[in-house]
N, CA, C and O atoms as a GROMACS GRO file, in nm:
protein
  352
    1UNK      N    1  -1.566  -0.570   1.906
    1UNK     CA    2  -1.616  -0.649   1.795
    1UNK      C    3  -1.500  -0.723   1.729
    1UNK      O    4  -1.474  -0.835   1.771
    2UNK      N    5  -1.437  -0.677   1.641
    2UNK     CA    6  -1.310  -0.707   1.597
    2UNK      C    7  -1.152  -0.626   1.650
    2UNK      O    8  -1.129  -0.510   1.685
    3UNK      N    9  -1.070  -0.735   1.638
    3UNK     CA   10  -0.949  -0.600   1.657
    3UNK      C   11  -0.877  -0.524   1.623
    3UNK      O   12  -0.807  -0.444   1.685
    4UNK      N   13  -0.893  -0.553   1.480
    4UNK     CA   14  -0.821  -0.473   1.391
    4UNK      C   15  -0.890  -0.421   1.246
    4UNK      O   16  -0.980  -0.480   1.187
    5UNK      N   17  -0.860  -0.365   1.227
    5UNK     CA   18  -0.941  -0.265   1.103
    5UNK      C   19  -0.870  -0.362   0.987
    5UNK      O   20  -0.941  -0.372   0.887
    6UNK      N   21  -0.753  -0.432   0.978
    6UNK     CA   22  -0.718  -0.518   0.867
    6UNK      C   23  -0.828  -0.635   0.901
    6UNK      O   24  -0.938  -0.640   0.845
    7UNK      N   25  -0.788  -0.721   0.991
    7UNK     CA   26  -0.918  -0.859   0.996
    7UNK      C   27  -1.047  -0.803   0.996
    7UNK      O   28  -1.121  -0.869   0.924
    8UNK      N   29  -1.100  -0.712   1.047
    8UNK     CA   30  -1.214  -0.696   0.996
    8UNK      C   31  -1.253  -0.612   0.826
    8UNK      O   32  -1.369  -0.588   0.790
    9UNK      N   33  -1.148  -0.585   0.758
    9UNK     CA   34  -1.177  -0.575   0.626
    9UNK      C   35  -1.146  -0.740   0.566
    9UNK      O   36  -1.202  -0.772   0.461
   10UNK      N   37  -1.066  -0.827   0.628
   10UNK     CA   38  -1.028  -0.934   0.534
   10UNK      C   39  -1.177  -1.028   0.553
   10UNK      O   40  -1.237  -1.093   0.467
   11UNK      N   41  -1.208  -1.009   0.692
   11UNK     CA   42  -1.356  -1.096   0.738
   11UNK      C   43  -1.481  -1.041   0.636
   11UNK      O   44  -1.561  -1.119   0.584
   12UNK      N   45  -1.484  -0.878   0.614
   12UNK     CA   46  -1.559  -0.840   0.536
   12UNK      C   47  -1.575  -0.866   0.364
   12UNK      O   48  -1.675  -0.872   0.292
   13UNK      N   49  -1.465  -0.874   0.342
   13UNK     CA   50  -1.444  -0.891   0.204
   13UNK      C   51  -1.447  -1.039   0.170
   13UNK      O   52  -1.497  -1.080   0.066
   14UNK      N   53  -1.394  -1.115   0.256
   14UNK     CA   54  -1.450  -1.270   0.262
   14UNK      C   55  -1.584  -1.274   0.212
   14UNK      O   56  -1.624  -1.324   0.107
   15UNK      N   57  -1.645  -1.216   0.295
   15UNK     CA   58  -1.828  -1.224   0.277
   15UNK      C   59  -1.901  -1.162   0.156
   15UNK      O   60  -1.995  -1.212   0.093
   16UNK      N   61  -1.851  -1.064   0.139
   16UNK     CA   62  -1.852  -0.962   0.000
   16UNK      C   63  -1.853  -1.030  -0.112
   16UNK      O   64  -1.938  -1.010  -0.198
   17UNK      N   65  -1.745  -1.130  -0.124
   17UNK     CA   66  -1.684  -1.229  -0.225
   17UNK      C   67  -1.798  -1.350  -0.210
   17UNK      O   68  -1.851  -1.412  -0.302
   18UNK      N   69  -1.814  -1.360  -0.103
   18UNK     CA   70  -1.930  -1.493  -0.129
   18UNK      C   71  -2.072  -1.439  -0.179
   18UNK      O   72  -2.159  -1.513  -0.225
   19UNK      N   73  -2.081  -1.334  -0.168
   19UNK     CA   74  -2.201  -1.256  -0.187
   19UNK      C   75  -2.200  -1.235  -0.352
   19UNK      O   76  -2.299  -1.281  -0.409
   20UNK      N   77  -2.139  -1.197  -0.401
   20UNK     CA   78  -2.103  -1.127  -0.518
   20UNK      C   79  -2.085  -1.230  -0.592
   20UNK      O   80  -2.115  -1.199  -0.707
   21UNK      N   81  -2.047  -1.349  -0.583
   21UNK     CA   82  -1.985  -1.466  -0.651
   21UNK      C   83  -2.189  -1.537  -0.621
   21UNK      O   84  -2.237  -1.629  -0.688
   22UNK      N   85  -2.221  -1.506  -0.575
   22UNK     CA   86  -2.389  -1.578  -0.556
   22UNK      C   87  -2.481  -1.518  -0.666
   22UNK      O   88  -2.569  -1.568  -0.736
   23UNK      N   89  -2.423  -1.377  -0.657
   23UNK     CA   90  -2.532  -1.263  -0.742
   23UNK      C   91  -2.489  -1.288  -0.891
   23UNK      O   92  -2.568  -1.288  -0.985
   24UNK      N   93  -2.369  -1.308  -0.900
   24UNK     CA   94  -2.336  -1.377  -1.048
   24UNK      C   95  -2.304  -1.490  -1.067
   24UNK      O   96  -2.218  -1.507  -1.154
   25UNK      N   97  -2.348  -1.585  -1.009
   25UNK     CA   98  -2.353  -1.761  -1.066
   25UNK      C   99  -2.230  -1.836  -1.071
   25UNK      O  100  -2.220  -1.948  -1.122
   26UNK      N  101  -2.097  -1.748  -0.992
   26UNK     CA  102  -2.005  -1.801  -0.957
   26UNK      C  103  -1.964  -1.840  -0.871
   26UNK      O  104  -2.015  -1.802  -0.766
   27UNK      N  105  -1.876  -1.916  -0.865
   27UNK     CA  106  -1.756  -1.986  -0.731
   27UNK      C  107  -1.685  -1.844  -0.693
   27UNK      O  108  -1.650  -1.759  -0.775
   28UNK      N  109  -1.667  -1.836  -0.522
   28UNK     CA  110  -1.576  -1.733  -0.517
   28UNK      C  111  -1.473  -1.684  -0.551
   28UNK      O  112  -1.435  -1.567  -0.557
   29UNK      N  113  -1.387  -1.859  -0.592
   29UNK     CA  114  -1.261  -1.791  -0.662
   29UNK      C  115  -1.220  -1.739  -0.769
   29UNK      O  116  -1.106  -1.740  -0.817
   30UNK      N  117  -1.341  -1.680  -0.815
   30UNK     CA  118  -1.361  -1.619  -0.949
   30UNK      C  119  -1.409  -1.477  -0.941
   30UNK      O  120  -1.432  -1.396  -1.031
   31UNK      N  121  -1.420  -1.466  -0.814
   31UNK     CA  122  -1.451  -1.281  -0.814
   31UNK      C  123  -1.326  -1.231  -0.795
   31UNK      O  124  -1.252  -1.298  -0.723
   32UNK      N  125  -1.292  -1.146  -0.836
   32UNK     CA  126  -1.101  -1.089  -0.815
   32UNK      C  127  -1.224  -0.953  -0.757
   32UNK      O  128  -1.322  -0.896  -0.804
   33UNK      N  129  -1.121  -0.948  -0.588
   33UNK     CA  130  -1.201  -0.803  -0.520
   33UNK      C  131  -1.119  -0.702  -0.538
   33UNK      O  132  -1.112  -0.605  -0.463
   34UNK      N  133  -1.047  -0.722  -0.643
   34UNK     CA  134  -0.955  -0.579  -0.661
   34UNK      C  135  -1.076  -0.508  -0.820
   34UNK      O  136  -1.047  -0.410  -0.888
   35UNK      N  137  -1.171  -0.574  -0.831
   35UNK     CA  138  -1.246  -0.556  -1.030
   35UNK      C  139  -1.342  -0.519  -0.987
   35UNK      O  140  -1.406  -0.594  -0.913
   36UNK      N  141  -1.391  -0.385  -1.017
   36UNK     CA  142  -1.488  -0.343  -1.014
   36UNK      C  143  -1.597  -0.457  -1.030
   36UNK      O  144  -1.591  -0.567  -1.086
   37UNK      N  145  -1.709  -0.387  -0.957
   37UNK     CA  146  -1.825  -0.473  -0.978
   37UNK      C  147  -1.860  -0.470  -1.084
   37UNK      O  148  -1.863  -0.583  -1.134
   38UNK      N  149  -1.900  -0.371  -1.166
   38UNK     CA  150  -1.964  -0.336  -1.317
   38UNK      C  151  -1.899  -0.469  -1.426
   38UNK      O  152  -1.943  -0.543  -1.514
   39UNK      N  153  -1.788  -0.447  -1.366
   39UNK     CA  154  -1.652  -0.543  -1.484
   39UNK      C  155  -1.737  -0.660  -1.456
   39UNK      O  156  -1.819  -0.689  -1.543
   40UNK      N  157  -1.732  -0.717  -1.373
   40UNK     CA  158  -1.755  -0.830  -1.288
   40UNK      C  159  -1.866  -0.890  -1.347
   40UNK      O  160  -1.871  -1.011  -1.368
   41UNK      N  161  -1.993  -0.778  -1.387
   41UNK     CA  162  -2.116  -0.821  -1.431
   41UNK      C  163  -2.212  -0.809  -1.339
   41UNK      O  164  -2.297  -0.898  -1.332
   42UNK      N  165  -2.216  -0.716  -1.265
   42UNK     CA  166  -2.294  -0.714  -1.166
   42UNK      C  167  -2.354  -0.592  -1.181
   42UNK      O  168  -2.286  -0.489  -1.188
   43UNK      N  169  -2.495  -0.593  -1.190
   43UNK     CA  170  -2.599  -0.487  -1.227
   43UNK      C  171  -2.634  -0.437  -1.109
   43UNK      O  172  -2.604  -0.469  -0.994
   44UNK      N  173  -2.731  -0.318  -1.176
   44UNK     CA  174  -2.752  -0.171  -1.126
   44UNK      C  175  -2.855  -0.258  -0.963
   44UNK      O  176  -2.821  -0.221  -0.850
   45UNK      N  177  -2.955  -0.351  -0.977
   45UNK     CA  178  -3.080  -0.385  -0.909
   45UNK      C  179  -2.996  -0.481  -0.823
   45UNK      O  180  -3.029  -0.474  -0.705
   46UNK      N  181  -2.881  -0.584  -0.849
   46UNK     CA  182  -2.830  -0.667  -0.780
   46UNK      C  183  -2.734  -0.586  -0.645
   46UNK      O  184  -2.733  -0.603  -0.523
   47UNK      N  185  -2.659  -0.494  -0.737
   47UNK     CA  186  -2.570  -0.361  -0.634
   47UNK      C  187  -2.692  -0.305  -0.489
   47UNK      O  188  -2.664  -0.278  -0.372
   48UNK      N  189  -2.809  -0.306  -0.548
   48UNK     CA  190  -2.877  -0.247  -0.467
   48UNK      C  191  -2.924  -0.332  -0.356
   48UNK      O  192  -2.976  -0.289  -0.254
   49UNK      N  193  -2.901  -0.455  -0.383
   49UNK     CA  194  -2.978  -0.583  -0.303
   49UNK      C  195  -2.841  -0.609  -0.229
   49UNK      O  196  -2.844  -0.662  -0.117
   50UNK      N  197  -2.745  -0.581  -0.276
   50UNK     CA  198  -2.629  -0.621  -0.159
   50UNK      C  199  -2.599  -0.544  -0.069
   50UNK      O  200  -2.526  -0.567   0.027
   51UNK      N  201  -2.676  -0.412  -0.105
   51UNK     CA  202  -2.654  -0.311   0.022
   51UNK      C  203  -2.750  -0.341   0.117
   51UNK      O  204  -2.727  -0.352   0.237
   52UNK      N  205  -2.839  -0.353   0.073
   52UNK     CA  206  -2.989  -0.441   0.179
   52UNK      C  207  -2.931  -0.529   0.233
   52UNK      O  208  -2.989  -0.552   0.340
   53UNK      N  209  -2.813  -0.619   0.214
   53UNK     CA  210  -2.802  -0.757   0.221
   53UNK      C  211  -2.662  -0.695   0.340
   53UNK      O  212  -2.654  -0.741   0.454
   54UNK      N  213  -2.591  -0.617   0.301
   54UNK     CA  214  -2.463  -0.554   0.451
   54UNK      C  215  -2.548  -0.487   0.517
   54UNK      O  216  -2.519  -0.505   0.636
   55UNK      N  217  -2.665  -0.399   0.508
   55UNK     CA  218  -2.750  -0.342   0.599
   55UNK      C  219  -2.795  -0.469   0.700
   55UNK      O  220  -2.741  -0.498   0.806
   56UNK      N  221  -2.913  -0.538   0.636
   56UNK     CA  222  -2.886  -0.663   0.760
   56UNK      C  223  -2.832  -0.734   0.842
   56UNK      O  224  -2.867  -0.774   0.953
   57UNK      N  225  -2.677  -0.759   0.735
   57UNK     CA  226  -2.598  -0.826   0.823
   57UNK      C  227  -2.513  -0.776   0.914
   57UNK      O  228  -2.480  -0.854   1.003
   58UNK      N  229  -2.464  -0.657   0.916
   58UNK     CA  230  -2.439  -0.587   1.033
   58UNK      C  231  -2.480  -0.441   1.067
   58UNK      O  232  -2.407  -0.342   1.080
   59UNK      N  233  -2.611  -0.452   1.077
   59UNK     CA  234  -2.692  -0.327   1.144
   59UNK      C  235  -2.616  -0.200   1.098
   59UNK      O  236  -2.569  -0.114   1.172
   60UNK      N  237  -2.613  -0.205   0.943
   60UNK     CA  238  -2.572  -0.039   0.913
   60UNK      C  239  -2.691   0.033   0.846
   60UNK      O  240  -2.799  -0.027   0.851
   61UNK      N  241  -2.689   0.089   0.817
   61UNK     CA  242  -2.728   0.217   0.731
   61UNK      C  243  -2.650   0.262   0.604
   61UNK      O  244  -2.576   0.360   0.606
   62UNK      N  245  -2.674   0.172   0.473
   62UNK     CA  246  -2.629   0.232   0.375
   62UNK      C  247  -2.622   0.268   0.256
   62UNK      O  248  -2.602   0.181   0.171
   63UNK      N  249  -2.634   0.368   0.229
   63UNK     CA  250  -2.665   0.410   0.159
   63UNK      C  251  -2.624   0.397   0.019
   63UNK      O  252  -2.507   0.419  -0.014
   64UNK      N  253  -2.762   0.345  -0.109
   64UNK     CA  254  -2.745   0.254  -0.238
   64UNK      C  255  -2.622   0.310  -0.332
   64UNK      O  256  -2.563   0.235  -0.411
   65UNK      N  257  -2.595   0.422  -0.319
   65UNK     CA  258  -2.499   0.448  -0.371
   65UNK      C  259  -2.349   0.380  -0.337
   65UNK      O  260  -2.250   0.406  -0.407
   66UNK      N  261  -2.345   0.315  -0.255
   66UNK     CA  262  -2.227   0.285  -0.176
   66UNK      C  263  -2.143   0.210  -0.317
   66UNK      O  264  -2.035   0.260  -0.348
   67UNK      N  265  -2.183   0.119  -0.379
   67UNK     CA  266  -2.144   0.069  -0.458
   67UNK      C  267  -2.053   0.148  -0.590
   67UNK      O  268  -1.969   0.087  -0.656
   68UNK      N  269  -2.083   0.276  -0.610
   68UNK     CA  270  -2.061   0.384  -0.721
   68UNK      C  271  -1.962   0.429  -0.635
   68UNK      O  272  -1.851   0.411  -0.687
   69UNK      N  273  -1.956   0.477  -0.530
   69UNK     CA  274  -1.874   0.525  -0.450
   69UNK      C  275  -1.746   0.469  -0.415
   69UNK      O  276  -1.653   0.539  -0.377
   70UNK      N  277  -1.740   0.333  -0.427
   70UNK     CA  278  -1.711   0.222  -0.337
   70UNK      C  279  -1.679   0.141  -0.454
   70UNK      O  280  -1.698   0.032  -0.399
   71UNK      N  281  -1.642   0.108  -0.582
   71UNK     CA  282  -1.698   0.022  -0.676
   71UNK      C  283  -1.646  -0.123  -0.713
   71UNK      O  284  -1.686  -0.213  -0.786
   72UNK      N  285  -1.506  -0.097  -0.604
   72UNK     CA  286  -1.509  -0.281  -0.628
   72UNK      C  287  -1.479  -0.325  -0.443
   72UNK      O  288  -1.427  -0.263  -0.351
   73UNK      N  289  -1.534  -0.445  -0.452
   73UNK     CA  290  -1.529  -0.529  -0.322
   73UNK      C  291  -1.429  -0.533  -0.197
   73UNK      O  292  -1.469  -0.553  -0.082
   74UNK      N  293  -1.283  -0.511  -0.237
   74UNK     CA  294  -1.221  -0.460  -0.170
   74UNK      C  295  -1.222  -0.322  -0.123
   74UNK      O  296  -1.195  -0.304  -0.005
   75UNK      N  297  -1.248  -0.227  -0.192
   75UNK     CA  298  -1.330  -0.111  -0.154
   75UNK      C  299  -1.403  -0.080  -0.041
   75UNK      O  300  -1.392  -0.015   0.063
   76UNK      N  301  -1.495  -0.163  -0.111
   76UNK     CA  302  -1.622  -0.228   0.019
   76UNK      C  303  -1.547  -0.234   0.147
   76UNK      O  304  -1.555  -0.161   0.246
   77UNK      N  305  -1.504  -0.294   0.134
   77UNK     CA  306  -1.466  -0.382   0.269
   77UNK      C  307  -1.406  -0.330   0.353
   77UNK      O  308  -1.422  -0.359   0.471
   78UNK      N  309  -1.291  -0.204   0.297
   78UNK     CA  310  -1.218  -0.121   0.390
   78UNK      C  311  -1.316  -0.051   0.436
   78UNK      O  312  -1.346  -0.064   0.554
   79UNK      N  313  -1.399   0.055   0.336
   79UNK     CA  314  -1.509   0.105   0.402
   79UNK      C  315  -1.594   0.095   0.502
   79UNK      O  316  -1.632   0.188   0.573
   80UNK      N  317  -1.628  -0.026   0.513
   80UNK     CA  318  -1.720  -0.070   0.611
   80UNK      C  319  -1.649  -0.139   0.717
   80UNK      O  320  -1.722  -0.200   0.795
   81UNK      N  321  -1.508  -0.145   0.741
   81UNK     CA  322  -1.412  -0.211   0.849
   81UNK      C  323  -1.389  -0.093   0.942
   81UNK      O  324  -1.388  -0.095   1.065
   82UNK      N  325  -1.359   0.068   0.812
   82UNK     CA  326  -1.355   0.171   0.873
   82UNK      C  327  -1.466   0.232   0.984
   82UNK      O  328  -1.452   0.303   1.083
   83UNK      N  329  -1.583   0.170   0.918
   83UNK     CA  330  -1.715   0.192   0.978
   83UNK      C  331  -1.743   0.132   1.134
   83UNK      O  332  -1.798   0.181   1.233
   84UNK      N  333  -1.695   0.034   1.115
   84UNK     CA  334  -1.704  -0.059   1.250
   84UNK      C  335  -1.588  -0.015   1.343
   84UNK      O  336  -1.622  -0.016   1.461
   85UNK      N  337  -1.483   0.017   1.324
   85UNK     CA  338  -1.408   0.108   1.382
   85UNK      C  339  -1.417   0.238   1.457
   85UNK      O  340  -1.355   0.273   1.558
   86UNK      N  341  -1.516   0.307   1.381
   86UNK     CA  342  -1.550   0.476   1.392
   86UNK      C  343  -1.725   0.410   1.540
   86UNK      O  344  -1.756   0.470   1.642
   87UNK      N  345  -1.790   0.287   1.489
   87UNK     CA  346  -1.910   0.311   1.573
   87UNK      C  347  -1.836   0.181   1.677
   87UNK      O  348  -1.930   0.102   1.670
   88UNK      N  349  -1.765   0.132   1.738
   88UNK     CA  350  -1.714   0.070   1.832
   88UNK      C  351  -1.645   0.160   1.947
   88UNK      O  352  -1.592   0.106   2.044
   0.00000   0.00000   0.00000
């Protein structure tokens, strides 16, 4: 899939950032993926729609909490780079 667990967190978090910057009415270069989502302005029902929204886009399974767990975008992204790593 990818070859490295860095490009595929930087490819992930790319997307994360466009995602997140949609759910709150911004340009991407205004999401900093090091800030929690909460900071960010990003609610409890929107968190839940972006996990629906990485479930689709690459056939995971995950679970709504991911976000609490996980809580800012860069976060994300290692997580789920790790993920693609572990099922490749």
């Amino acid at each position: 899939m990818f070859s490295s667990t860095t490009h595929t967190s930087n490819t992930v978090q790319d997307w994360l950032v466009e995602r997140v910057a949609d759910y709150l009415g911004r340009s991407p270069h205004q999401v900093d993926p090091a800030t929690p989502l909460a900071e960010l302005g990003m609610d409890s029902v929107s968190a839940v729609s972006l996990c629906g929204e990485i479930e689709d886009r690459w056939s995971l399974e995950i679970d709504p909490t991911l976000v609490f767990d996980y809580p800012t975008v860069a976060a994300i992204a290692t997580y789920l780079a790790d993920e693609f790593v572990l099922a490749a």
